[in-house]
N, C-alpha and C positions, 0 to 999 in steps of 0.2 A: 579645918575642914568645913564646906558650906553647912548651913542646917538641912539645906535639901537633898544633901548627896542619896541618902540615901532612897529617895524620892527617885532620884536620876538611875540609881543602879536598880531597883525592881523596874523602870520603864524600859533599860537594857536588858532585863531577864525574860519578863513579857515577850520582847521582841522579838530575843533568840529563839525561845520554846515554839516563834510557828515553824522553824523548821527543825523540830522535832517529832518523832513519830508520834501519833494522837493517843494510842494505847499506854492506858496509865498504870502503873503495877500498883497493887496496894503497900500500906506502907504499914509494917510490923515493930510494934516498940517490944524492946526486951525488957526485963526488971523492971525498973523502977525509970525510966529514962525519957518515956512522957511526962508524969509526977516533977522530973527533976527538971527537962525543959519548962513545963507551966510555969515553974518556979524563980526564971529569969524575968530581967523587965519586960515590959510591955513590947517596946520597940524591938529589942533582944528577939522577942518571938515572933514576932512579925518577919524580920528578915528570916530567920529559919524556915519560916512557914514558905518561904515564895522558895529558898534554898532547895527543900527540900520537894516542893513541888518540882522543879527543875529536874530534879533528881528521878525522881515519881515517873516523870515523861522521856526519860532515857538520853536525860544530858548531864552535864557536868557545870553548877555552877561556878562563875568564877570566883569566888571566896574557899572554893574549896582542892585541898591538896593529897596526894595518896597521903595516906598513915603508915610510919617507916614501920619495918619489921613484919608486916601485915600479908605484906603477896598485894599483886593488883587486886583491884574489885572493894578494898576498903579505904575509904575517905574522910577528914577530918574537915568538917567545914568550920572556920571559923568567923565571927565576928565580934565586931567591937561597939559597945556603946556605954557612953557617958564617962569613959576613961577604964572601962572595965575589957576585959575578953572571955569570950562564950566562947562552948566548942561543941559541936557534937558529931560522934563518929558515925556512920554507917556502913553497910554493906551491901556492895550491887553484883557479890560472887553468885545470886540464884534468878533464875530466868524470870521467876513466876511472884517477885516481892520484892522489898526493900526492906533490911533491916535498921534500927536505928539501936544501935548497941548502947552508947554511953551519951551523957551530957552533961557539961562539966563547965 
C-alpha cells in the first residue's frame, strides 16, 4: 500500500462531506471510549477523527460497515495501520448526536 494512501482517502472524505448537510451533530463518548481511542497510534486517530467527522455531518464514511446483530443505525468503522486494526463502533439511531460506544 502507498505511504500516501491515506493522504489520498481524507482528500476523498473532504470531498464527499461538501455534499453533505452543513449541520453537524455533536459527538457523545460512552465509558471510557475516548480514553481508549487516545490511546491508539497517532495516525490510527487521525483517520478516526476525519471518520468520524463524516459521520458527525450526516454521511457514512467509507471504512465503515453496519455492526451485525446491532439493527440499522450502528456502525463499526474500521482501520488499519502499521499492520495493526483499530475499530470503533458508533451510533447514528438518535436525531440529535452521535454516540461512539466502544473502541477497540
Amino acid at each position: 500500500m502507498p505511504q500516501d494512501f491515506g493522504v489520498y482517502r481524507k482528500r476523498y472524505i473532504l470531498a464527499a462531506m461538501k455534499s453533505f448537510p452543513l449541520k453537524e451533530k455533536p459527538l457523545h463518548w460512552v465509558s471510557s471510549a475516548k480514553k481508549d481511542l487516545l490511546a491508539f497510534p497517532a495516525g490510527a486517530v487521525d483517520d478516526f477523527g476525519y471518520a468520524l467527522g463524516v459521520v458527525q455531518l450526516g454521511g457514512t464514511p467509507p471504512s465503515a460497515k453496519a455492526w451485525k446483530g446491532e439493527g440499522p443505525g450502528v456502525f463499526e468503522i474500521v482501520e488499519d495501520h502499521r499492520g495493526d486494526t483499530y475499530r470503533v463502533v458508533c451510533t447514528v439511531r438518535f436525531a440529535k448526536a452521535v454516540y461512539v460506544l466502544h473502541c477497540f
